[in-house]
C-alpha positions in Angstrom: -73.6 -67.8 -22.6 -71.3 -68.9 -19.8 -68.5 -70.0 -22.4 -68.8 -66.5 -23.7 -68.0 -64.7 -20.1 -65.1 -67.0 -19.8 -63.7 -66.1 -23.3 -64.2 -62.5 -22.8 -62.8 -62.3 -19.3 -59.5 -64.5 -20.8 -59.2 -62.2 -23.4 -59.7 -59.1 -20.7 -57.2 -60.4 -18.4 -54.8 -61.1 -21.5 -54.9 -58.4 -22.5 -54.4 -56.6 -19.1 -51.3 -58.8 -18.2 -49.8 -57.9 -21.9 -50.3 -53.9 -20.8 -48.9 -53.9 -17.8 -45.6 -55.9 -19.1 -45.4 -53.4 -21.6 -45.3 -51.4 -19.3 -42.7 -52.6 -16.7 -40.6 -53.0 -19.8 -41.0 -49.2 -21.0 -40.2 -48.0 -17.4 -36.8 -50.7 -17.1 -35.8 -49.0 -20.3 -36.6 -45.3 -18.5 -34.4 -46.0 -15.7 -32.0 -48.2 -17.5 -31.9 -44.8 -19.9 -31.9 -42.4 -16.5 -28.8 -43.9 -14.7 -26.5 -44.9 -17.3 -26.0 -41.4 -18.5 -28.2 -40.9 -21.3 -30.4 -38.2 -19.2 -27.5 -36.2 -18.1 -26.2 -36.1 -21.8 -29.8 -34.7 -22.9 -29.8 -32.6 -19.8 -26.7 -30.8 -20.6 -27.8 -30.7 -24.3 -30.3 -28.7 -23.5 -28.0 -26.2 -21.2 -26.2 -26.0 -24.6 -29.1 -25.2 -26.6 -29.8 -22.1 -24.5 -26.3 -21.0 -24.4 -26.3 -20.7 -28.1 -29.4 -19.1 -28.0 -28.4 -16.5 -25.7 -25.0 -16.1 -28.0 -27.8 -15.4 -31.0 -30.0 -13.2 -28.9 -27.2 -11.0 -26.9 -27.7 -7.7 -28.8 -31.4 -7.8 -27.5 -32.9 -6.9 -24.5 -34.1 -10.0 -22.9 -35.1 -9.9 -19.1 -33.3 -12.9 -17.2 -37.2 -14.1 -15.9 -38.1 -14.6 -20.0 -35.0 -16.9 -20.3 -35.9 -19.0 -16.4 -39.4 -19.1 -18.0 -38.5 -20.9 -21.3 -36.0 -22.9 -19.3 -38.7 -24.1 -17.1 -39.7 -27.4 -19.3 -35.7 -28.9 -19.1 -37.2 -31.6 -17.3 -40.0 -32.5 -19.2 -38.1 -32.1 -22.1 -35.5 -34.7 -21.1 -38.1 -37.4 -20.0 -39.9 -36.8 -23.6 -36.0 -37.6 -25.4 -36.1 -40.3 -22.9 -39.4 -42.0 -23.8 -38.5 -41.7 -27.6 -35.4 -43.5 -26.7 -36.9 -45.8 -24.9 -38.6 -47.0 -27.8 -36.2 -47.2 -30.2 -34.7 -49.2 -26.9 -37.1 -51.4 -27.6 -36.7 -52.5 -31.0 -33.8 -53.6 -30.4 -33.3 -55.7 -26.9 -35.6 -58.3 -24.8 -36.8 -57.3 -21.2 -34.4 -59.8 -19.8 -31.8 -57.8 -22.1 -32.6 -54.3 -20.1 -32.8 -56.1 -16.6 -29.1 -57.3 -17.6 -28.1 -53.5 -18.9 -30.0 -52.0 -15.8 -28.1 -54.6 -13.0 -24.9 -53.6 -14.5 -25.5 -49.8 -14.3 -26.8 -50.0 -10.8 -23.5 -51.9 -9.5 -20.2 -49.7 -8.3 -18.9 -50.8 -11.5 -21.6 -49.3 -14.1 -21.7 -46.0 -11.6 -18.0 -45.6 -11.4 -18.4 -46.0 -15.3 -20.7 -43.3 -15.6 -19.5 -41.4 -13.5 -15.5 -41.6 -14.4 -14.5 -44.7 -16.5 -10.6 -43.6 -16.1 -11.0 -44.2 -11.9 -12.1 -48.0 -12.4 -11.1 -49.8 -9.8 -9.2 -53.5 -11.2 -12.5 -55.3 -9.7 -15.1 -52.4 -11.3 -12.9 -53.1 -14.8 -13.3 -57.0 -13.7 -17.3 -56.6 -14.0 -17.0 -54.0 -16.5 -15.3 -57.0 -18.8 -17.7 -59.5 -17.6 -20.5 -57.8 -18.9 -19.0 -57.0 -22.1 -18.1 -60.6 -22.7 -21.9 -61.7 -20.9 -24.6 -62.3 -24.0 -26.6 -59.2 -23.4 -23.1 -57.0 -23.3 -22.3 -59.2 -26.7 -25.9 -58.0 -28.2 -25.1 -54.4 -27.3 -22.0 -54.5 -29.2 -23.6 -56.0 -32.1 -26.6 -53.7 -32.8 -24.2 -50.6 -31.8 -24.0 -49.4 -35.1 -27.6 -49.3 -36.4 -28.7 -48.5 -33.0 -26.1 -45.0 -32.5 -27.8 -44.3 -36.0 -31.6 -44.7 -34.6 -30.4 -42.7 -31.6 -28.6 -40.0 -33.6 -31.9 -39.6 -35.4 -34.2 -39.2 -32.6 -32.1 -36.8 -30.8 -31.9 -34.9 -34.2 -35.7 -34.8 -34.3 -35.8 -33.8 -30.4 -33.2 -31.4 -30.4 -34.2 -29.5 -33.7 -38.0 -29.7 -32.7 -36.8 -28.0 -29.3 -35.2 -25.2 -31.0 -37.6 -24.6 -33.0 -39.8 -24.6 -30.3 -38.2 -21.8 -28.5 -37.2 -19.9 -31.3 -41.2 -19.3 -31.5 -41.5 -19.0 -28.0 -39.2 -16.0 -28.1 -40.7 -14.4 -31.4 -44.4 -14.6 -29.6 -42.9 -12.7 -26.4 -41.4 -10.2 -29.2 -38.0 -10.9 -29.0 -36.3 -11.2 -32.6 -32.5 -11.9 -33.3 -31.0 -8.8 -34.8 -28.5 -10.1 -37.4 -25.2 -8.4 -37.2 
């Protein structure tokens, strides 16, 4: 009886320590995802997406509140494209892999490079080289191609889905393009 307590509380706590690393390694990939400009490319992909719909919708009457409502979810929206990243993230690169990317990005180097590669500094390029020679930067050059296809086809899925998602948002408050 006793040796079955110990085996079930070993398996418990296995199985507990194996969740929670998962875990840790889903959110490094979040905020790996979050500061090395990924978010702000979905963010302003979705400020596109309602530009367009406003071009398709300009002949009709829609009150500015109907557009700040639908609007409203930009931020979930983003963190969803995020999470699906994050596991396509995944499938590709070891935790130690992401706490290399996520080091990188949070130095003046990997900010200056998000922010405007052209103003590198000789040291920022300096680091920005290191990491492209270090193994993790090697990896990430490697698995670019197959992993930009994986990427293109998640954000496909997200940004079609969230059209489509607000084209019948619009049609249930009544609004309807009128085709010119």
């Amino acid at each position: 009886m006793k040796l079955r307590h110990l085996t079930l509380t070993l398996f418990l706590t296995i199985c507990f320590s194996v969740t929670i690393n998962a875990q840790s390694f889903q959110e490094d990939i979040i905020k790996y995802l979050s500061i090395n400009g990924t978010a702000q490319q979905y963010e302003k992909a979705y400020d596109e997406m309602f530009l367009v719909l406003r071009q398709q919708y300009q002949n009709v009457s829609i009150p500015e509140e109907v557009w700040t409502d639908l609007q409203s979810s930009k931020e979930n929206q983003v963190k969803y494209i995020i999470a699906l990243l994050a596991s396509t993230y995944r499938s590709y690169f070891t935790k130690d892999d992401i706490k290399t990317m996520l080091a990188f990005y949070e130095s003046e180097a990997g900010k200056q490079l998000v922010d405007d590669y052209t103003k590198l500094s000789p040291e920022q390029n300096a680091a920005f080289s290191a990491f492209n020679t270090s193994e993790t930067g090697q990896k990430l050059e490697q698995v670019r191609p197959e992993l930009a296809k994986d990427i293109s086809e998640t954000s496909e899925f997200w940004s079609r889905d969230l059209f489509k998602n607000t084209m019948e948002a619009l049609k249930e408050k009544g609004y309807y393009p009128i085709k010119q």
